[in-house]
Backbone as ProteinMPNN parsed JSONL, in Angstrom:
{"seq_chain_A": "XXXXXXXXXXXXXXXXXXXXXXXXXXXXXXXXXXXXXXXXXXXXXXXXXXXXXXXXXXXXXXXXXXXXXXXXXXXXXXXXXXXXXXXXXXXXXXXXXXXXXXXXXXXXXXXXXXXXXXXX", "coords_chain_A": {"N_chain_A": [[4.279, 19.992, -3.163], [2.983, 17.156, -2.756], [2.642, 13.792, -4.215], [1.985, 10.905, -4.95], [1.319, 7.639, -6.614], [-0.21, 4.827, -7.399], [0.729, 1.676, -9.168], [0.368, -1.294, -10.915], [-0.842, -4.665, -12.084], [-3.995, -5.239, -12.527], [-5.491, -7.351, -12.377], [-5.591, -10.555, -10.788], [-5.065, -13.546, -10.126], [-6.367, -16.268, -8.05], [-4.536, -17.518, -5.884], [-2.219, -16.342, -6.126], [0.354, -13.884, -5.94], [-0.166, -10.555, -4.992], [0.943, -7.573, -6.053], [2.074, -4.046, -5.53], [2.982, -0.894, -6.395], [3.9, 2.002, -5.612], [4.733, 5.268, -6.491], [6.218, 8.209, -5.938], [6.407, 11.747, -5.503], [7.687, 14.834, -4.824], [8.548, 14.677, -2.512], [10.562, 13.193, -0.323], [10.93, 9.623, 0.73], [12.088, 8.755, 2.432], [12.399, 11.027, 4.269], [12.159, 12.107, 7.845], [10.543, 10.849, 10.068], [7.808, 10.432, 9.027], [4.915, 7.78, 7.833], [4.761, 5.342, 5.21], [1.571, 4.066, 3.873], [-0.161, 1.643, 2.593], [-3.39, 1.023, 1.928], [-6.525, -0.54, 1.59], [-9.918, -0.776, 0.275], [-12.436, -2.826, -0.725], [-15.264, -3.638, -2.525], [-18.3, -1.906, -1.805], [-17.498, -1.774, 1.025], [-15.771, -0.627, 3.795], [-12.887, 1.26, 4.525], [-9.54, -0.228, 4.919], [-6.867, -0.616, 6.469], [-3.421, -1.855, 6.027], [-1.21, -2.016, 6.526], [2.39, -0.301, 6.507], [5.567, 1.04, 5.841], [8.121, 2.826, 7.339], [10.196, 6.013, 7.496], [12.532, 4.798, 8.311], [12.889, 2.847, 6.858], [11.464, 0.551, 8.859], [9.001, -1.921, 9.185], [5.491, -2.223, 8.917], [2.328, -4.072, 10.119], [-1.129, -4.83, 9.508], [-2.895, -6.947, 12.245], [-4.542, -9.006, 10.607], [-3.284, -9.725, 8.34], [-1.078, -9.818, 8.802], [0.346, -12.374, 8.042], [0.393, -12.788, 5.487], [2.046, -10.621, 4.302], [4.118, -7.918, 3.01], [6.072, -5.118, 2.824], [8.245, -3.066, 0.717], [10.935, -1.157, -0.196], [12.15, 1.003, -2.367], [15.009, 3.429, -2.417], [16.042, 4.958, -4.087], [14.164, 5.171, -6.326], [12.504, 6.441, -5.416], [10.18, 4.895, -4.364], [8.277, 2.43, -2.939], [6.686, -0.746, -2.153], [4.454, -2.642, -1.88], [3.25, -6.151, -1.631], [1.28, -9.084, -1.36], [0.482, -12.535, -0.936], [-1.004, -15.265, -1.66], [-3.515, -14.861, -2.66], [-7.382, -13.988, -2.639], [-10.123, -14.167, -3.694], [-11.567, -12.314, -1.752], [-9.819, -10.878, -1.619], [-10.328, -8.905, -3.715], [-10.135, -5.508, -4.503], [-10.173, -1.54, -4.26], [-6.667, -0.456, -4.006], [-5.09, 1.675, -2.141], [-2.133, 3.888, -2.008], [-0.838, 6.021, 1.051], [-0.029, 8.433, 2.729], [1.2, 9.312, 6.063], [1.742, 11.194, 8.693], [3.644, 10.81, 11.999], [2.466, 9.991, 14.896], [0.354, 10.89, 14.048], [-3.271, 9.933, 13.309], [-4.335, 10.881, 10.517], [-4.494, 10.555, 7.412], [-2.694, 12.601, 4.657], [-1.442, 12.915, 2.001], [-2.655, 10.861, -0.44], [-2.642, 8.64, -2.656], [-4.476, 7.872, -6.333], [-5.784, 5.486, -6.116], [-6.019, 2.053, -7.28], [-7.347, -0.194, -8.921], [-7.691, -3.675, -7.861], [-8.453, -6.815, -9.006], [-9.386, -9.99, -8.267], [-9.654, -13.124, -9.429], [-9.764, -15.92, -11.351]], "CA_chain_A": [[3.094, 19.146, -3.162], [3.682, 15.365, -2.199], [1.905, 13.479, -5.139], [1.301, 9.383, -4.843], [1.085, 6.968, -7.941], [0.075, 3.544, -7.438], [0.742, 0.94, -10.31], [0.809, -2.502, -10.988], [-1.884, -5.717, -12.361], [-5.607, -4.718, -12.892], [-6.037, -8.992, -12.141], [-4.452, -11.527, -10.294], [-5.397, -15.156, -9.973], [-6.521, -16.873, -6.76], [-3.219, -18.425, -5.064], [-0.451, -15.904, -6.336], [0.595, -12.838, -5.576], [-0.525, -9.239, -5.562], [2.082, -6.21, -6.446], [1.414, -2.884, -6.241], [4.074, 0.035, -6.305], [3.829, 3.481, -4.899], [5.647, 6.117, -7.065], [6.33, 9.267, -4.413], [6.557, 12.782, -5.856], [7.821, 16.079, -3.997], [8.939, 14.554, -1.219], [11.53, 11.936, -0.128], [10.141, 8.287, 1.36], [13.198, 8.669, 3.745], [12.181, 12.204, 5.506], [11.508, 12.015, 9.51], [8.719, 10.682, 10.917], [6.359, 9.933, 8.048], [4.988, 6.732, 7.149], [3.871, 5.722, 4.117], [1.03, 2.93, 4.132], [-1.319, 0.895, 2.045], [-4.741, 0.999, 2.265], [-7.78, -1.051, 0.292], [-11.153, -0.816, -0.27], [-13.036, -3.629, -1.167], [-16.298, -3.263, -3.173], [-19.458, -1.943, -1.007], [-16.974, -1.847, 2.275], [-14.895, 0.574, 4.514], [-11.239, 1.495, 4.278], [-8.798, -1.233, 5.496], [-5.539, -0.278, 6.655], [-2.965, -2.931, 5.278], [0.76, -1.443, 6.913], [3.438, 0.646, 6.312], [6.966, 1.37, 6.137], [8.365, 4.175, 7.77], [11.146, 6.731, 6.88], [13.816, 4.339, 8.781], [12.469, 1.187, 6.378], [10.92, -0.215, 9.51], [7.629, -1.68, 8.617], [4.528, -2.694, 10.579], [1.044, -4.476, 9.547], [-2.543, -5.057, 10.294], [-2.845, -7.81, 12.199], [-5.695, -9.635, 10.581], [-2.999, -9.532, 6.852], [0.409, -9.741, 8.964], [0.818, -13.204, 7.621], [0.371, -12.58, 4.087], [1.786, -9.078, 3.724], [5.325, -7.188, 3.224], [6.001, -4.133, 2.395], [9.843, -2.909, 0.774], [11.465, 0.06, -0.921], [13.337, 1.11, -3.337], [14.849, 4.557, -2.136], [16.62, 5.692, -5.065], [13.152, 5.155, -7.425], [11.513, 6.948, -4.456], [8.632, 4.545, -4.683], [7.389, 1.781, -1.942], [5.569, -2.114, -2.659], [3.282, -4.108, -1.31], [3.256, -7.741, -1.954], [0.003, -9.56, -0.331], [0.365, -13.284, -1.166], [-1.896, -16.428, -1.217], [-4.852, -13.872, -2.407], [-8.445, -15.241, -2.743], [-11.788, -13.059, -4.219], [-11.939, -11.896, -0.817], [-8.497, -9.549, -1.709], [-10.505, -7.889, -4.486], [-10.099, -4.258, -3.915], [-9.353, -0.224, -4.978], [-6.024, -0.426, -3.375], [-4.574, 3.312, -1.987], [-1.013, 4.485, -1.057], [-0.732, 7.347, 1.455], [1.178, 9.156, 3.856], [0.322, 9.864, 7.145], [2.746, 11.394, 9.936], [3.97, 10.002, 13.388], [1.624, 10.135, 15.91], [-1.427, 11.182, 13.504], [-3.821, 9.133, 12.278], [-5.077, 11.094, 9.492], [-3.501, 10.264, 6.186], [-2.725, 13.312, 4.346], [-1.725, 12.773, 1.169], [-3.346, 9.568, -0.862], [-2.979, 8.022, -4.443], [-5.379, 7.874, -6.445], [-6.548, 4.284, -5.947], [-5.988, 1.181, -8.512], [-8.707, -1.833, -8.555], [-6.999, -4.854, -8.423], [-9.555, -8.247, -9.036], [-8.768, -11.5, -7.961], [-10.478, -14.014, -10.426], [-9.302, -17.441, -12.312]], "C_chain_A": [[3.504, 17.694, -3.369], [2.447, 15.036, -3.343], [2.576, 11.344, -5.296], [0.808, 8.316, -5.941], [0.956, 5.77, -7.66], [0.108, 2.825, -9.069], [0.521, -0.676, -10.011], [-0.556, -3.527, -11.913], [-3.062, -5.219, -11.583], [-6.349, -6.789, -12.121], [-4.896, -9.942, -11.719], [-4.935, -12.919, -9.974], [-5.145, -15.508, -9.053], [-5.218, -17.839, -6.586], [-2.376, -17.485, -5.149], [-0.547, -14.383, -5.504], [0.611, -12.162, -6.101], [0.767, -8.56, -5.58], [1.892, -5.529, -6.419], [2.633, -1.818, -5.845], [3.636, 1.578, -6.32], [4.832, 4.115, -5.418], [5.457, 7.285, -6.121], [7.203, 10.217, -5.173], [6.528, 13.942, -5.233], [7.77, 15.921, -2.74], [9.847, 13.151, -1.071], [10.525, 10.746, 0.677], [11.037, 8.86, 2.701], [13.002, 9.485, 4.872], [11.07, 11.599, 6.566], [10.517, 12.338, 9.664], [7.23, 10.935, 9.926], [6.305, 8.478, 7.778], [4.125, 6.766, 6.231], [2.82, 3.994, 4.118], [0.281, 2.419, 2.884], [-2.302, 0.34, 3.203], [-5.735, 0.667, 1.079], [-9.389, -1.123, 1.081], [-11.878, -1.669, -0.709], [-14.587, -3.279, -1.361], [-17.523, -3.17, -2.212], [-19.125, -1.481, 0.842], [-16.407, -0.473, 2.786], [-13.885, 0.727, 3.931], [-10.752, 0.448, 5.194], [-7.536, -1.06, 5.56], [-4.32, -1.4, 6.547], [-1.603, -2.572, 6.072], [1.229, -0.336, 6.508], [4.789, 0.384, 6.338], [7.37, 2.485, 6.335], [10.03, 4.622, 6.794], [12.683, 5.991, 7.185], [14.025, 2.964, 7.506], [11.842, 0.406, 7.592], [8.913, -0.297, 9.109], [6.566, -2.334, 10.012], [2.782, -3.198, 9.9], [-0.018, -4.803, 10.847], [-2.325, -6.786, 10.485], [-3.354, -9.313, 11.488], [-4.115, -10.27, 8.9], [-1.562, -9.53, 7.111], [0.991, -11.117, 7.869], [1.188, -13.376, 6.277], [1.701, -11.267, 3.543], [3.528, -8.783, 3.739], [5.344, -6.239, 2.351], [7.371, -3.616, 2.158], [9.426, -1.59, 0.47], [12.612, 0.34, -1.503], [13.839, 3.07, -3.164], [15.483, 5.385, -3.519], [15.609, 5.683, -6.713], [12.226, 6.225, -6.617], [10.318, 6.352, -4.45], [8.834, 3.138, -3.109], [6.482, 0.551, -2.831], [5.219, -2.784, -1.937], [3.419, -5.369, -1.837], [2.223, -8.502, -1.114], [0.364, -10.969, -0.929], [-1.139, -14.468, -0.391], [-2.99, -15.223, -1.277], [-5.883, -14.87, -2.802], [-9.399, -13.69, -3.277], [-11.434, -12.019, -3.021], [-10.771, -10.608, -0.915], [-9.714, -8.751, -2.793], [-10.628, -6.625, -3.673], [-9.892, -2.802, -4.663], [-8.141, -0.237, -3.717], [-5.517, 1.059, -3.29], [-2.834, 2.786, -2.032], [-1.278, 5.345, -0.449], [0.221, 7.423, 2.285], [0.308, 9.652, 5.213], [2.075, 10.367, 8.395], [3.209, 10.972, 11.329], [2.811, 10.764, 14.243], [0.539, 11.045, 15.275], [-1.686, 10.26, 12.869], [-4.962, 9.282, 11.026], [-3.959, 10.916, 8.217], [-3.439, 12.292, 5.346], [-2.144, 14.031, 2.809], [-1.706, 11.526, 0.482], [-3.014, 9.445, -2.456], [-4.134, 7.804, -4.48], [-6.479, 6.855, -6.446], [-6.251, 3.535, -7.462], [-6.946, -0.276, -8.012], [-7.709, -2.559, -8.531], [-8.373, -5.448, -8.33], [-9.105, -9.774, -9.164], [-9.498, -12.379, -8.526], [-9.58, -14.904, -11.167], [-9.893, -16.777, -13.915]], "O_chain_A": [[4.346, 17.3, -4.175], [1.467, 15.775, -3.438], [3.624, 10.945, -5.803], [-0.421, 8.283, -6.012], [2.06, 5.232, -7.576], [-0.424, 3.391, -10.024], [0.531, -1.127, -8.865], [-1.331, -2.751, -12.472], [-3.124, -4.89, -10.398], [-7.411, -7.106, -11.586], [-3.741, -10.066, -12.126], [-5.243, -12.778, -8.79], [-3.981, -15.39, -8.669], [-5.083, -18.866, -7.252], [-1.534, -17.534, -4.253], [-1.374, -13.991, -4.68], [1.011, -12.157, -7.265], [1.702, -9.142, -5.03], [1.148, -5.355, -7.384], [3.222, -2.101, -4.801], [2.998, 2.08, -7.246], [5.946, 3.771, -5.023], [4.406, 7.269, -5.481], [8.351, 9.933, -5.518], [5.395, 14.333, -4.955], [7.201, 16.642, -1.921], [9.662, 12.175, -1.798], [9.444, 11.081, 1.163], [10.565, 9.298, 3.751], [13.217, 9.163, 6.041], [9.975, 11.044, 6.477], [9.788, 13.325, 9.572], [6.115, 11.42, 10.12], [7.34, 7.862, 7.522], [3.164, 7.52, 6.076], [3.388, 2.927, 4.351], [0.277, 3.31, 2.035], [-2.296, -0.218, 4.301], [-5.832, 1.258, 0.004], [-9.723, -1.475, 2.212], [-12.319, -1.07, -1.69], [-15.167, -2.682, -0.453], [-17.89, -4.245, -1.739], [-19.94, -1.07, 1.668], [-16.601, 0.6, 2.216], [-13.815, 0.366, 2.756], [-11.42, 0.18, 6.193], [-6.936, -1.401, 4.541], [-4.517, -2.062, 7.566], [-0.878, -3.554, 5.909], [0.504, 0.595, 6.156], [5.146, -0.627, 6.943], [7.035, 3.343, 5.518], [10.682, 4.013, 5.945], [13.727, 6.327, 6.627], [15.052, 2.308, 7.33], [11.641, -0.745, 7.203], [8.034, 0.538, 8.901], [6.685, -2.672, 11.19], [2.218, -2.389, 9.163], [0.009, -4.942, 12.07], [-1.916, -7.622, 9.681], [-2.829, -10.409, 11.682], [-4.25, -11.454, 8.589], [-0.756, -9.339, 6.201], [1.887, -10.93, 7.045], [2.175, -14.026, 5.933], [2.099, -11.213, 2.379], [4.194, -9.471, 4.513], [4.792, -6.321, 1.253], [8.019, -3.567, 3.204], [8.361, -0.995, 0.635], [13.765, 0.013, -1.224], [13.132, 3.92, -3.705], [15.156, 6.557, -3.706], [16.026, 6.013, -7.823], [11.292, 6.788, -7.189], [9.32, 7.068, -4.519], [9.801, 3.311, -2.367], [5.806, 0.762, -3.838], [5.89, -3.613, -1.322], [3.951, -5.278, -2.943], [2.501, -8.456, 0.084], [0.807, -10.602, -2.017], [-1.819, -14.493, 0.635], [-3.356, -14.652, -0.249], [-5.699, -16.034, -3.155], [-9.156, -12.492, -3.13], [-11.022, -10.907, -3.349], [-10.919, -9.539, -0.322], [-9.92, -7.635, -2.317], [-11.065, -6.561, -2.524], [-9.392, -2.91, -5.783], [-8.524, -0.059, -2.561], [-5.512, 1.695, -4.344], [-2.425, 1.626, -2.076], [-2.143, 5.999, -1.032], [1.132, 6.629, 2.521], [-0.805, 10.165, 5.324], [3.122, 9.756, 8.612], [2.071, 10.628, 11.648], [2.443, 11.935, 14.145], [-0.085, 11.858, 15.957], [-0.96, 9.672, 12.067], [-5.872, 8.551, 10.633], [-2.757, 11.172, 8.271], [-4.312, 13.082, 5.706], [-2.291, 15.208, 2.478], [-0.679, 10.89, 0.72], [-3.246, 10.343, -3.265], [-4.9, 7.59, -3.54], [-7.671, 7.071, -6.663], [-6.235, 4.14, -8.533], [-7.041, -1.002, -7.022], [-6.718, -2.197, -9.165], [-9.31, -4.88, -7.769], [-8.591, -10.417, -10.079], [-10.466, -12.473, -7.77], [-8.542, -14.398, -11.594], [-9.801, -17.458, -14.937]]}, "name": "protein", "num_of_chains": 1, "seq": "XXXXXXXXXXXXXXXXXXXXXXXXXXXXXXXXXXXXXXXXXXXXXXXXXXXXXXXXXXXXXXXXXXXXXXXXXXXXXXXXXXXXXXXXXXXXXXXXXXXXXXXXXXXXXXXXXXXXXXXX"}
């Protein structure tokens, strides 16, 4: 059972940068042909698909958040981070991790979501 931990700051102050880290349980980041992505939520809204990094380290973003956005890994913690810079209100969010497989676009297993809130 593949099991998904995000962490990081509950609040982040308009200009800097967000963090959030994906802990990855009962399964390797590295194994073929999964990627693992971030995905947020913002209060009242849809789901917003944010990127990924795949099992090679190659990563890939939404365009609307390419400019802002990178995504690493640390393979020997087995975990995965986001970094969104230059955030504004408009980042507030329940940010996900998940996993989804090559050529599906259903995610299939998800963390459990962490708020972040962007406020001075």
């Amino acid at each position: 059972q593949v099991q998904l931990q995000e962490s990081g700051p509950g609040l982040v102050k308009p200009s800097q940068t967000l963090s959030l880290t994906c802990t990855v349980s009962g399964g390797s980041i590295t194994i073929s042909d999964y990627y693992w992505s971030w995905v947020r939520q913002p209060p009242g809204k849809g789901l917003e698909w944010i990127g990924y990094i795949g099992w090679s380290g190659s990563t890939y973003f939404s365009p609307s958040l390419k400019s802002r956005t990178s995504i690493s890994r640390d393979t020997s913690k087995n975990q995965f981070t986001l970094q969104l810079s230059s955030v504004s209100p408009e980042d507030t969010a329940v940010y996900y991790c998940a996993r989804n497989k090559v050529r599906s676009d259903e995610f299939d297993y998800w963390g459990n979501g962490t708020l972040v809130t962007v406020s001075s």
